[in-house]
C-alpha positions in Angstrom: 168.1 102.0 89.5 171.9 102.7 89.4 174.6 105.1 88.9 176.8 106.6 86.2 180.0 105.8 87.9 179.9 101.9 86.9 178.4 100.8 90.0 176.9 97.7 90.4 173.9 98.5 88.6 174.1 100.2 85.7 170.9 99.9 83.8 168.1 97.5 84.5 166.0 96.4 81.5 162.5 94.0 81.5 163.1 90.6 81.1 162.9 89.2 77.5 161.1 86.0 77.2 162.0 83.3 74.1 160.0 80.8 74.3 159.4 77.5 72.1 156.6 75.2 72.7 158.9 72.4 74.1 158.8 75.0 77.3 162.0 75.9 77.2 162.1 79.1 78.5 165.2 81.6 78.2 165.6 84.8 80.1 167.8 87.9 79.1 168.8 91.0 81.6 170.7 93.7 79.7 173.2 94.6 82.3 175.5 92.9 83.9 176.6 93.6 87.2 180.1 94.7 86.1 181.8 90.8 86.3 180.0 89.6 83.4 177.4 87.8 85.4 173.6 87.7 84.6 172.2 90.3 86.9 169.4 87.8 88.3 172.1 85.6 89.9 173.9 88.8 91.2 170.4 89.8 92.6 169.7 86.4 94.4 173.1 85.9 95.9 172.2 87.2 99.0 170.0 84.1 99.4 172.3 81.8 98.2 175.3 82.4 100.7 175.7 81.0 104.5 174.0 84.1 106.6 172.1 85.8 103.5 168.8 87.0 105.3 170.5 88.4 107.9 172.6 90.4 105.7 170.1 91.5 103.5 168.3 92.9 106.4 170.9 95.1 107.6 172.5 95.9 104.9 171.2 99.1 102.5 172.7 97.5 99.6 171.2 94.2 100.1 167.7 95.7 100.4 168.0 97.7 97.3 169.1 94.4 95.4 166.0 92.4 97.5 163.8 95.0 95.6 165.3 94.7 92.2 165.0 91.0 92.8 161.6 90.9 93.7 161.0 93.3 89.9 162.9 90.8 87.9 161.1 88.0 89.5 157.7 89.9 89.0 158.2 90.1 85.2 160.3 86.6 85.0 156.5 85.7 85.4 154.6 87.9 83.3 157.1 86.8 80.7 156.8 83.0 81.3 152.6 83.5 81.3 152.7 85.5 78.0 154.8 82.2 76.2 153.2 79.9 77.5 150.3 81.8 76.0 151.8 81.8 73.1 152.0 78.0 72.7 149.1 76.0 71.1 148.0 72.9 71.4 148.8 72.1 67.7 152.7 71.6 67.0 151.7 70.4 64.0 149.9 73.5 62.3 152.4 76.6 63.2 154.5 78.0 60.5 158.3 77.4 60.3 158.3 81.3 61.2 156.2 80.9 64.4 153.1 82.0 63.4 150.2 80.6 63.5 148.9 78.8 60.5 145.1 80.1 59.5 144.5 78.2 56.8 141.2 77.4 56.8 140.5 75.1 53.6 137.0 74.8 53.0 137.3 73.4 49.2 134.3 71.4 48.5 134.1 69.0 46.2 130.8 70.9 44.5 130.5 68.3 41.3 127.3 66.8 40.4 128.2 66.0 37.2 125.2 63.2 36.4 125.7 61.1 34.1 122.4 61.0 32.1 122.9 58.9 29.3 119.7 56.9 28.6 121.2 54.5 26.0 118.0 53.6 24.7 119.0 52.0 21.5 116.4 49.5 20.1 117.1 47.1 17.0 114.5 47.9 14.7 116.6 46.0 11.9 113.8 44.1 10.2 115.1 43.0 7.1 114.9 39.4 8.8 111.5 40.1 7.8 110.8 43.1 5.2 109.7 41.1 2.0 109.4 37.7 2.8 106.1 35.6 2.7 104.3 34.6 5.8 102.9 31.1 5.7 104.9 29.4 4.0 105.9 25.9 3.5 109.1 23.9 2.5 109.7 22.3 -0.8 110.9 18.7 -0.2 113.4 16.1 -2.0 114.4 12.5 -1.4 117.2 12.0 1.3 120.2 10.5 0.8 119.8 6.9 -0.1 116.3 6.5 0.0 115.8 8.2 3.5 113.2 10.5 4.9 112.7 13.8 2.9 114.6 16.8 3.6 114.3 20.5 2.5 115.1 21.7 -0.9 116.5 25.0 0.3 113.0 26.8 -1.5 109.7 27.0 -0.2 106.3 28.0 -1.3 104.3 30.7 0.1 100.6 30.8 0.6 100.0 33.2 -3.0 102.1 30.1 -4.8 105.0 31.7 -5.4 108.0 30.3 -4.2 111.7 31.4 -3.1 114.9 30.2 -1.9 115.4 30.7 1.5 118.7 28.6 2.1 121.6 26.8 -0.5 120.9 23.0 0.0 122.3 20.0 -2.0 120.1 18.4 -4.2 119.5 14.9 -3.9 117.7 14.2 -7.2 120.2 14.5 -9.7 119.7 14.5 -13.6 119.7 11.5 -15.2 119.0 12.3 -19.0 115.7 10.9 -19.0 115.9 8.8 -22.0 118.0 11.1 -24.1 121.1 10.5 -25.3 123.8 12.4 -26.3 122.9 12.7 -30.4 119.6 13.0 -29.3 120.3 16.9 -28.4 123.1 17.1 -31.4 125.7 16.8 -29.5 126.0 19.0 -25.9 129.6 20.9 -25.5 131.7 19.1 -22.7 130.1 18.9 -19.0 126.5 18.9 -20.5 123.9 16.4 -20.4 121.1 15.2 -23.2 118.3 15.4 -20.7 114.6 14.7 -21.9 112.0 17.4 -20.9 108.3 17.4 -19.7 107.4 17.5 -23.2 109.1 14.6 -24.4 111.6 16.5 -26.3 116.0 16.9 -25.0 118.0 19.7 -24.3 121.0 19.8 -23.1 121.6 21.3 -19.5 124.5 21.8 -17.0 124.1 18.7 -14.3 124.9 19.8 -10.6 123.9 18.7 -6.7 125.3 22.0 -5.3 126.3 25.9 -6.4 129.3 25.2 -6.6 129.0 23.2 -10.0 127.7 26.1 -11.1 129.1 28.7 -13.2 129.2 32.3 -11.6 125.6 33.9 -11.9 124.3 30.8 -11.7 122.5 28.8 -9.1 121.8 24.9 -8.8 118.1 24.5 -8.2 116.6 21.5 -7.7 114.0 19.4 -10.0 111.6 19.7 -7.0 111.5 23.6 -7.5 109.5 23.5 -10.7 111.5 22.3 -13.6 112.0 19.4 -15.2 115.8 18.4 -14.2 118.3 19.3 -11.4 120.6 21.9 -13.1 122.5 25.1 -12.9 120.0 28.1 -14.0 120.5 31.8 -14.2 120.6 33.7 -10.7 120.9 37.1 -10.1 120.9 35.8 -6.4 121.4 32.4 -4.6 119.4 33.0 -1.8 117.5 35.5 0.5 120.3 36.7 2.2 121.4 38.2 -1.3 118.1 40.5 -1.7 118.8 42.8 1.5 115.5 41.4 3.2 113.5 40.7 0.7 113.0 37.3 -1.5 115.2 35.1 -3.8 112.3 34.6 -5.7 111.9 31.4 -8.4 111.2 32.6 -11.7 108.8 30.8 -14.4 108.6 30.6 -17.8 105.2 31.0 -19.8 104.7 27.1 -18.7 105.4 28.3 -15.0 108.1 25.9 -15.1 111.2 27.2 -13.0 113.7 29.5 -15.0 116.1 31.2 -12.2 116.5 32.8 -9.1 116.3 36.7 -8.9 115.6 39.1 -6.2 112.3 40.9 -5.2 112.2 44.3 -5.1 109.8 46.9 -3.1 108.9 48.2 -6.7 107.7 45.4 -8.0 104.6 44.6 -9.9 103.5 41.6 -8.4 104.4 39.2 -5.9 102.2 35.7 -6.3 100.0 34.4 -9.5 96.8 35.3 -7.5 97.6 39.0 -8.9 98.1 38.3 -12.6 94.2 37.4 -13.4 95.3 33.7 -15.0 99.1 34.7 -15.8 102.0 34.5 -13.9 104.0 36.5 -11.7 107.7 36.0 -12.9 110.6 38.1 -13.2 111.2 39.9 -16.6 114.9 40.8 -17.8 114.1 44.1 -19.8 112.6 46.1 -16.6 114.9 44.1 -13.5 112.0 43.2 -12.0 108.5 41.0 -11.0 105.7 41.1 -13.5 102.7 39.3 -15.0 103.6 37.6 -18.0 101.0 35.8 -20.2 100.6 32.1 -20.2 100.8 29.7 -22.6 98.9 26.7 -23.7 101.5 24.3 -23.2 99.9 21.2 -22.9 
């Protein structure tokens, strides 16, 4: 394609081809033609002067440069169809190096984590109910000036015994009942002479509500079973003290009303109906409910 002696072709190489996907295109020959020009433009100036296809023509040199033209221009186009090639149609996913980017993510979100909680949770708390009479029936008392009855606090279930359900002032308070002071000897200060069923006078501890009351002891009403309105021993002032079961009203031997203690599930007895003519009352020595022989106390 050229000579040794510096002629003007030396060497002819193959096109290069750089190209970017903004189709620029950039095309390098290796040798120049001796004056520092690209070789293409020396090859093509034939065509670009006044007479230039005549020249070529007749001249030898201009048809060996027409040839070499033609080559460059035959891989010029090769080159340009391999880049454009090259180019895809995605800017966006080539590599900062040019190649292409094959990433191919196929992470799949494979949880099924279920959530399988069957919060069944039932209250079965029935201490509202564990050890407390069915059937029963409220205890009355007079209502505040001489209006209609209201609950005593204590009521009676169907066996007869009775417990205290709720803390309610008493309305029917202790009036001594024909005793008097010397007729009990003398009572210590914030006592009361008050006269008994039996016409005899002890002296007792007046109150309308618990709080009158010294601590372990309740104010239970005359209506209740006893014979005044006054503070009484209590080991409990009402149901809600006995973890679901009773506040029960305790008797004496004269089933008259002696105190408020709780009911137990180991318990003896419950109502009267039990003890065979006795009662069914709480008893000190063993903490709790028993039949206790009656007395003739008429």
């Amino acid at each position: 394609m050229g000579d040794e002696s510096g002629g003007p072709w030396h060497t002819v190489a193959q096109p290069r081809a750089v190209a970017s996907c903004g189709n620029e295109l950039e095309y390098q020959v290796n040798a120049g033609d001796g004056a520092g020009r690209p070789r293409l433009a020396h090859a093509l100036q034939p065509f670009e002067t006044g007479g230039g296809v005549r020249d070529a023509v007749r001249s030898p040199k201009a048809k060996k440069e027409k040839v070499m033209s033609n080559v460059i221009i035959r891989w010029l186009l090769i080159g340009l169809a391999v880049a454009l090639a090259g180019c895809g149609d995605d800017e966006a996913n080539d590599n900062p190096d040019g190649s292409a980017d094959t990433d191919t993510d196929t992470d799949t979100d494979t949880d099924t984590d279920t959530d399988t909680d069957s919060d069944t949770d039932t209250d079965t708390d029935t201490d509202a109910d564990a050890g407390l009479c069915a059937d029963a029936v409220d205890i009355m008392q007079p209502g505040p000036d001489g209006g209609a009855e209201i609950p005593t606090g204590i009521e009676e279930c169907a066996d007869g015994s009775r417990h205290r359900y709720a803390a309610i002032a008493c309305t029917d308070l202790a009036d001594g009942n024909g005793c008097v002071d010397s007729s009990c000897g003398g009572c210590p200060e914030g006592q009361l002479c008050q006269g008994t069923f039996y016409g005899d006078c002890l002296c007792i501890t007046p109150c309308a509500t618990d709080a009158e009351c010294a601590d372990g002891e309740a104010c239970v009403c005359q209506q209740a079973g006893t014979w005044a309105t006054r503070c009484m021993p209590a080991g409990c002032r009402t149901d809600a003290d006995c973890g679901g079961f009773e506040c029960g009203v305790g008797v004496d031997v004269c089933d008259h009303a002696n105190g408020l203690w709780c009911r137990t599930a180991a318990d003896a007895c419950h109502g009267d109906a039990q003890c065979d003519g006795n009662y069914c009352s709480h008893v000190d020595a063993s903490s709790s409910w028993e039949c206790i022989e009656a007395a003739d106390c008429d």
